[in-house]
C-alpha positions in Angstrom: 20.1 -56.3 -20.1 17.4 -58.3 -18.2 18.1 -62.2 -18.7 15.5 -64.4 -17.1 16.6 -68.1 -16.9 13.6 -71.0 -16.9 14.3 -74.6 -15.9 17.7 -76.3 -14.8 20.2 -76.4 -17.6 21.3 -79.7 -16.9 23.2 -78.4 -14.0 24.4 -75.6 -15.3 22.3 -72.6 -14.4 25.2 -71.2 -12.3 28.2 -70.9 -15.1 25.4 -69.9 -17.1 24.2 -66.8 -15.2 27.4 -66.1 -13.8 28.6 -65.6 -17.5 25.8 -63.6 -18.0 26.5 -61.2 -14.8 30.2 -60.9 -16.0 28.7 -59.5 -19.2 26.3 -57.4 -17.2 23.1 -58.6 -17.5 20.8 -58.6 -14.7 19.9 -62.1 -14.0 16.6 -63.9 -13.0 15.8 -67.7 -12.4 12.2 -69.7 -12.0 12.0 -72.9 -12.2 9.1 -73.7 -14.9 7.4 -72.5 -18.2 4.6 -71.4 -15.5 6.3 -69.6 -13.5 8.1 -67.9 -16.0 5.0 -66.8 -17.2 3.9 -65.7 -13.9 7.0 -63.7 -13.5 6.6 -61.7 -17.0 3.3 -61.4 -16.2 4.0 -59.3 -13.2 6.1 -56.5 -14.6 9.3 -57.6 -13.7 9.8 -58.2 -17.1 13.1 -59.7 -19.3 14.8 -58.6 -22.6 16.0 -62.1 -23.1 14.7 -65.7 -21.8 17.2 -68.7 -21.7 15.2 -71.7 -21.3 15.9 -75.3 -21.1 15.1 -77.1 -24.2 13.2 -79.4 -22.3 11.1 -77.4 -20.7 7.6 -77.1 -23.0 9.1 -74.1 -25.5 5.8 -74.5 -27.6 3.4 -73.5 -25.0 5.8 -71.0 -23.6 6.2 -69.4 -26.9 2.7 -69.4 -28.1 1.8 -68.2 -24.9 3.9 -65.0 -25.0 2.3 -64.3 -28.3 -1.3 -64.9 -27.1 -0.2 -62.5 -24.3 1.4 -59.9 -26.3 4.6 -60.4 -24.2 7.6 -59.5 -26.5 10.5 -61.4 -25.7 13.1 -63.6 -27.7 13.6 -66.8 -26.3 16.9 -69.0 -26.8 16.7 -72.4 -26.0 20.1 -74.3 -24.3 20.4 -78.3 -24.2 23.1 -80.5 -24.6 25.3 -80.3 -27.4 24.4 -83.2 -29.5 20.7 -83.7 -28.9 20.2 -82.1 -32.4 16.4 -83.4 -32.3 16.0 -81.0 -29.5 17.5 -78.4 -31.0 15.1 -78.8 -34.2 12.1 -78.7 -32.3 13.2 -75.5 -30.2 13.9 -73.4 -33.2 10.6 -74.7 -35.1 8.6 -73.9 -32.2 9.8 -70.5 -32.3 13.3 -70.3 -30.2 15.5 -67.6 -31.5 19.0 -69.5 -31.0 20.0 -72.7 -29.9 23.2 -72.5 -27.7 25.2 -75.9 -26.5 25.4 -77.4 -22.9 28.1 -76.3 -21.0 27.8 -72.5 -21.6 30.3 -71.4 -23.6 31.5 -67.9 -22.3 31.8 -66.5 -25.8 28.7 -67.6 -27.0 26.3 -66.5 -24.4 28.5 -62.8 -24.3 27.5 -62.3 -28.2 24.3 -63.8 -28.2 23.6 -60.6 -25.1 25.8 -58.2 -27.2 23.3 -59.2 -30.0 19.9 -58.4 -27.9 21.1 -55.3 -26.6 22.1 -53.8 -30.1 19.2 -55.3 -31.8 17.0 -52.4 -33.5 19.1 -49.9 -31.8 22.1 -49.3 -34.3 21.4 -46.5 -37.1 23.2 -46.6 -40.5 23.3 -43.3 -41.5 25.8 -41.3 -44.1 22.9 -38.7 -45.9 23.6 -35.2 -44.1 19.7 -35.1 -43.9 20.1 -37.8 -41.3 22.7 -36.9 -39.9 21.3 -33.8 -38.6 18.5 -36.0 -37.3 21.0 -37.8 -35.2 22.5 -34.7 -34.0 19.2 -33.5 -32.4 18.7 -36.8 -31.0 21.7 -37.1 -29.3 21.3 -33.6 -27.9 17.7 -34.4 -26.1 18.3 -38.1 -25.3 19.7 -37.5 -21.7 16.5 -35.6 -20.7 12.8 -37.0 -19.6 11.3 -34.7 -21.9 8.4 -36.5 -24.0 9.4 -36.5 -27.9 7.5 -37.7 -30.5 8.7 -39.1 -33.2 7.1 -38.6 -36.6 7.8 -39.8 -40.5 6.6 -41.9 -43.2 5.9 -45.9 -42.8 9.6 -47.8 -42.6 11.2 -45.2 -41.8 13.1 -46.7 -38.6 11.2 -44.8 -36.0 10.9 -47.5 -33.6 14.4 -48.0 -33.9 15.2 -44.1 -33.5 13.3 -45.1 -30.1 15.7 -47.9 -29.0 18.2 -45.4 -30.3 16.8 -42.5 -27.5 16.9 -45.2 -25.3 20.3 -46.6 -25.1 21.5 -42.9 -25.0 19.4 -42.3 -22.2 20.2 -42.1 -18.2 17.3 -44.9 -18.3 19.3 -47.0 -20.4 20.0 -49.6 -17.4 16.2 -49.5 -17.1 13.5 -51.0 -19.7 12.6 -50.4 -23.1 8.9 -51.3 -23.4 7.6 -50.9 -26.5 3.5 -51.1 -27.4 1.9 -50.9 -31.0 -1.6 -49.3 -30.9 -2.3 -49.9 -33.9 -1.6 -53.9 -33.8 -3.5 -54.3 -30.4 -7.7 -54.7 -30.6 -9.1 -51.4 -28.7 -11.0 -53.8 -26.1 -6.9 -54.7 -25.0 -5.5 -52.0 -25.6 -6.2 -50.5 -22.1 -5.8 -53.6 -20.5 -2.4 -53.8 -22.3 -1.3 -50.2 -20.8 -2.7 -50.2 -17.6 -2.9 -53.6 -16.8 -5.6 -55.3 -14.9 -6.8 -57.2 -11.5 -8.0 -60.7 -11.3 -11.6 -60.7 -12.1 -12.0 -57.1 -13.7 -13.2 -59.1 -17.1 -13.9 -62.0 -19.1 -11.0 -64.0 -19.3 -9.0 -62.0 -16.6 -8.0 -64.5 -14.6 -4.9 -63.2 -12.3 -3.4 -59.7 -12.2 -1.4 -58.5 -15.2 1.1 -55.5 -14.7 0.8 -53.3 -17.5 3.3 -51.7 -19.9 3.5 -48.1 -18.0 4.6 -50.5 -14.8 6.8 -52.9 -16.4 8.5 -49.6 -17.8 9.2 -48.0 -14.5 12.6 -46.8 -14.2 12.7 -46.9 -18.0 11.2 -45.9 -21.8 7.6 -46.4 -22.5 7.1 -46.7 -26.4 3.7 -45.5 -27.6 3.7 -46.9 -31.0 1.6 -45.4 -34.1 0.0 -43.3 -31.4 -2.6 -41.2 -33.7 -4.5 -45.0 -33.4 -5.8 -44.7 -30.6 -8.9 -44.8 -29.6 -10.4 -40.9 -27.9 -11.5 -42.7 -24.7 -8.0 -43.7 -24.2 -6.4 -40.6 -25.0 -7.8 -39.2 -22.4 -7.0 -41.8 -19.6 -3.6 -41.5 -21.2 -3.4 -38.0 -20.9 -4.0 -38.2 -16.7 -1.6 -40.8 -16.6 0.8 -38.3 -18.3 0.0 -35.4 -15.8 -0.7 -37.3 -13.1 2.0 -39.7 -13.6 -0.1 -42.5 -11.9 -2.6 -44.8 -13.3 -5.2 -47.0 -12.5 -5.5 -50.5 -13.2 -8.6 -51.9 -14.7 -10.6 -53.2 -11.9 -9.2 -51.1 -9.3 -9.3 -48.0 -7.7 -6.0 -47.6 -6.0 -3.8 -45.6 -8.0 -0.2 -46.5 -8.9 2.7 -44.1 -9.0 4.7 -44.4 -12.5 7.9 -43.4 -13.5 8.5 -43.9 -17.0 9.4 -41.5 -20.3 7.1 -41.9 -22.9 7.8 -41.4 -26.6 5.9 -41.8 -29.5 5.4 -42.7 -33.0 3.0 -41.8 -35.4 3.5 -42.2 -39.6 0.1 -39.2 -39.9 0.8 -35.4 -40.1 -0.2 -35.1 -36.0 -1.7 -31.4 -36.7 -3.9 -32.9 -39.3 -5.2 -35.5 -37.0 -5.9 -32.6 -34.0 -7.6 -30.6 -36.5 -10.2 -33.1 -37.7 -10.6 -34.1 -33.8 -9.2 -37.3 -33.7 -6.6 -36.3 -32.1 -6.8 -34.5 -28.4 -4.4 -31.4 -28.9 -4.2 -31.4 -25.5 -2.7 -35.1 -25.3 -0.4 -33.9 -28.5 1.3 -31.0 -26.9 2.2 -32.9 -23.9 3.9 -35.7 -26.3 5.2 -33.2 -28.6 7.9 -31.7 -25.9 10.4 -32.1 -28.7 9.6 -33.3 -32.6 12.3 -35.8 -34.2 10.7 -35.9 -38.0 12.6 -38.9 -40.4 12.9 -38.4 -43.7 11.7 -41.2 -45.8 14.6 -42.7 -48.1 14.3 -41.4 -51.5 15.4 -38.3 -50.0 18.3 -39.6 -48.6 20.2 -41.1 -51.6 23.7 -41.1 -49.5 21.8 -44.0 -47.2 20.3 -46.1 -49.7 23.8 -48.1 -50.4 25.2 -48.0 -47.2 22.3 -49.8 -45.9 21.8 -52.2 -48.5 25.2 -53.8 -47.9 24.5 -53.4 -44.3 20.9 -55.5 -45.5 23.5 -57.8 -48.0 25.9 -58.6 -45.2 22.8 -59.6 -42.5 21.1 -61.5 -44.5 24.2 -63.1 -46.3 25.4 -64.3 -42.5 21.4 -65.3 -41.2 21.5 -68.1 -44.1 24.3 -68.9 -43.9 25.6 -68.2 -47.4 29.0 -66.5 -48.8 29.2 -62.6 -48.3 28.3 -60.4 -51.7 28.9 -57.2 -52.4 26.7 -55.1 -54.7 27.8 -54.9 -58.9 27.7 -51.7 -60.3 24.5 -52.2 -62.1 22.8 -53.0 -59.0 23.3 -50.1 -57.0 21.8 -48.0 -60.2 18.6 -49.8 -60.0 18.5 -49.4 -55.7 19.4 -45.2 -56.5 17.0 -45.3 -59.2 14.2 -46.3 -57.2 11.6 -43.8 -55.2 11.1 -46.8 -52.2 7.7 -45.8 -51.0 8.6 -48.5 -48.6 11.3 -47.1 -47.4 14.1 -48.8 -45.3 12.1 -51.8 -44.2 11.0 -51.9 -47.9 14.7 -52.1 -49.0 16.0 -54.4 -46.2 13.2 -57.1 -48.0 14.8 -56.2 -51.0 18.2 -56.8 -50.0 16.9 -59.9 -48.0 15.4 -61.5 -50.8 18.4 -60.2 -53.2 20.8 -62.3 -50.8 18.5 -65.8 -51.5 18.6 -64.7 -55.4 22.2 -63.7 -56.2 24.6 -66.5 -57.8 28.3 -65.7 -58.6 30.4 -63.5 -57.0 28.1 -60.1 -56.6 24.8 -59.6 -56.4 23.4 -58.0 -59.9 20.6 -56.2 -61.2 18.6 -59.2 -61.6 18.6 -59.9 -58.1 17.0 -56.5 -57.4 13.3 -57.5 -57.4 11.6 -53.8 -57.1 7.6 -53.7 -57.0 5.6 -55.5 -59.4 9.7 -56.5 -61.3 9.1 -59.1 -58.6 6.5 -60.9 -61.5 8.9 -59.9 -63.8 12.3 -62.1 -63.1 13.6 -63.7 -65.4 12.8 -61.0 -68.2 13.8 -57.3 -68.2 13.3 -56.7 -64.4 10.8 -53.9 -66.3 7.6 -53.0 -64.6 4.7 -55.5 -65.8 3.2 -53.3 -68.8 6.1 -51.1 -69.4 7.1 -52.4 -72.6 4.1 -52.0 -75.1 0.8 -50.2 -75.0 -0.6 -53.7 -75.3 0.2 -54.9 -72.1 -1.7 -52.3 -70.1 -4.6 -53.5 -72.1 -3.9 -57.3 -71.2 -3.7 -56.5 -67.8 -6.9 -54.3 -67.6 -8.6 -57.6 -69.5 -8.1 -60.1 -66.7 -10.4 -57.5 -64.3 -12.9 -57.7 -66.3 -15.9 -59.8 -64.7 -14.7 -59.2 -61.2 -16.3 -57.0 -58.7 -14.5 -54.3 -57.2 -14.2 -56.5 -53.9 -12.8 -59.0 -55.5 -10.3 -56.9 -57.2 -9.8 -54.9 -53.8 -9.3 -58.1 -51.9 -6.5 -59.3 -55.2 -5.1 -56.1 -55.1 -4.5 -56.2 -51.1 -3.4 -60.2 -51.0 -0.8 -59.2 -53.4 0.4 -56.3 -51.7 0.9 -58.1 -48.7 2.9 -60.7 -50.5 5.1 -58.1 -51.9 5.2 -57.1 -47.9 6.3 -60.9 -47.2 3.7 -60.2 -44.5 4.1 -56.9 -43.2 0.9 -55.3 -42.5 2.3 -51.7 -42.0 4.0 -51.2 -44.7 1.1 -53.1 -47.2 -1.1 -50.5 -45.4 1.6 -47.7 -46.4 1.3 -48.9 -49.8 -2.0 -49.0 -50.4 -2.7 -45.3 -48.9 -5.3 -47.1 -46.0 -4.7 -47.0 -42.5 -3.8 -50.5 -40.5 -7.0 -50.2 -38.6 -8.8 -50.8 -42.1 -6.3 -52.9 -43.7 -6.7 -55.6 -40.1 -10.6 -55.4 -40.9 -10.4 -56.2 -44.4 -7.4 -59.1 -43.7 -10.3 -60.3 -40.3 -13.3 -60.0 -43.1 -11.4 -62.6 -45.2 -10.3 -64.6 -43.1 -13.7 -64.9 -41.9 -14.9 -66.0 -45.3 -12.5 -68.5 -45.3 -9.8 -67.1 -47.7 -6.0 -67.5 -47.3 -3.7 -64.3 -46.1 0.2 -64.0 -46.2 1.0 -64.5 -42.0 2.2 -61.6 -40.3 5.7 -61.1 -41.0 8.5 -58.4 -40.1 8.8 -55.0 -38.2 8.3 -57.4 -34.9 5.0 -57.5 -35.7 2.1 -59.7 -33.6 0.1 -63.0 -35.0 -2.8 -60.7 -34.9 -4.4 -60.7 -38.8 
């Protein structure tokens, strides 16, 4: 655990980071939102910032977005300035802990960041044997790529390699290629020097630096652009790269893994794909299952989702009523577990009385429903599908496309990936279409879930 501290504390950086080195996170300290910047910027890198809530926690916030630098950031003030508090977590501050540290606090709010994404709930023997295989080649450097539907948990299965790792004391870097423009995308990897572009102005380490001595995460991989595979490919074989605007090579030493939701030997067969690139990823294959094939999962999860969600808002703990675990095993979740945690998340706000019921299971277009049968719209008589066909009449098919893919994403609360899953497009098309709109003027759901970026 990397914790980098920014501004004074009141006083109180010392008990602060000797807290945190008692709990064993490596500790950092800079003085301002600048510098804190600066010091992200140039690899070092953090898995947690602690910054004083009266330090600028807009600007540093909206600036790590801009940036693409993932990192949560908890804000710290005194106790009772609840106004600074307010602003910290509207701003986009994860937590808000009280001045003076409280040991116990801190501890769980680092126990927290190092668990996040990285714990699997699993009973189905199909995952189980998944876990089984991952345990056996985590302890290696071997590439693997990791392959299976859209919400599957494969960037978690990632974290999961990770923490059982010898580079677990290292970095877990993590980079969608599929959420960053191709024109950053190689900027993003291999970083850049002051000057090599537009709007380049001071060095950036990239992502195969800030991951030395750690895990490189090559999300949705099968995105990328050829032209990059390739440089990719010699940073693989080479293991050095070259940052944009310079032509002094830098050693790397990082293990790369990989995530892709397309059948890889499709992708190298229509040439999108370098098969070269894909058998040097492909060291060993970890393949999820999507969820309706593992029933045994389904409720163990969704009280894991009830009790999560139940604690976030702050409201009593449910369990799940008889009838409501018939509807979750009843249903194929083309989502999969992402699709069912905003099931369960939204289940949580819904439920009143002692368990949460059938009618708080809201499951695909049931969600327009509530209130009624929780039926599928058009399910009841042959009428309705005719009603429902009516109200498209008149409308192009760009308009009904661009209906069809607002509600989607609103189904999604946001979550590009799994709209794209959905909607049987790839996220590459699904951005263009969401950037058309937006162009035109027309509203879109934000981005929302799966730590995705502001990008459309």
């Amino acid at each position: 655990m990397r914790l980098l501290i920014i501004g004074t504390l009141d006083g109180q950086v010392g008990a602060a980071s000797q807290i945190a080195l008692k709990r064993g996170a490596k500790v950092s300290h800079v003085d301002t939102i600048e510098q804190g910047l600066d010091f992200l910027r140039s690899g070092r890198g953090a898995d947690l910032v602690l910054a004083d809530v009266k330090e600028d926690l807009a600007t540093l916030i909206s600036s790590l977005k801009s940036e693409r630098i993932a990192v949560p950031v908890v804000a710290c003030g005194i106790g009772n300035d609840t106004q600074a508090a307010v602003r910290a977590i509207k701003a986009g501050a994860k937590e808000y802990i009280p001045l003076p540290p409280d040991a116990e606090l801190i501890g769980a709010v680092l126990t927290a960041v190092a668990e996040e994404n990285s714990e699997f709930i699993h009973t189905d023997p199909s995952m189980t044997a998944v876990i089984k295989m991952a345990d056996q080649v985590a302890p290696s450097d071997a590439s693997i790529l990791i392959t299976g539907p859209s919400g599957t948990g494969k960037e978690m299965m990632a974290r999961y390699l990770h923490m059982k790792s010898k580079r677990r004391e290292g970095p877990f870097i993590a980079v969608n290629c599929a959420a960053i423009p191709e024109n950053l995308l190689e900027s993003e990897l291999f970083g850049h020097e002051k000057g090599a572009f537009t709007g380049a102005v001071a060095r950036r380490i990239g992502k195969f630096e800030e991951a030395g001595g750690g895990t490189l995460l090559l999300d949705e991989i099968s995105e990328m652009d050829p032209r990059l595979q390739a440089k990719l490919l010699r940073a693989l074989q080479e293991r050095e790269i070259d940052r944009i605007g310079s032509n002094k090579p830098v050693k790397i030493d990082v293990r790369i893994l990989a995530t892709s939701n397309r059948l890889m030997d499709e992708e190298v067969a229509k040439g999108t794909f370098r098969e070269d690139l894909f058998f040097r990823l492909n060291v060993v294959s970890l393949d999820l299952p999507p969820l309706k094939v593992r029933p045994d999962d389904i409720i163990a999860l969704a009280r894991h989702f009830a009790a999560k969600y139940a604690e976030a808002n702050g409201l009593p703990a449910r369990g799940l009523a008889e009838d409501a675990q018939e509807k979750l095993l009843g249903y194929p979740w083309p989502g999969n577990v992402r699709e069912l945690e905003n099931t369960l998340h939204r289940a949580v706000l819904l439920a009143s009385g002692d368990t949460i019921d059938a009618n708080a299971i809201l499951l695909g277009s049931s969600r327009s429903t509530h209130g009624q049968s929780g039926s599928v719209a058009g399910a009841a008589t042959p009428d309705a599908g005719e009603r429902n066909t009516a109200g498209l009449v008149g409308k192009t098919v760009s308009e009904v496309e661009r209906e069809l893919i607002i509600n989607t994403l609103n189904h999604c609360l946001g979550n590009r990936t799994h709209a794209a899953t959905i909607l049987g497009i790839s996220i590459r098309t699904l951005r263009n279409k969401l950037k058309q709109y937006n162009d035109d003027g027309i509203s879109i759901p934000a981005p929302g879930g799966d730590g995705e970026t502001a990008a459309i």
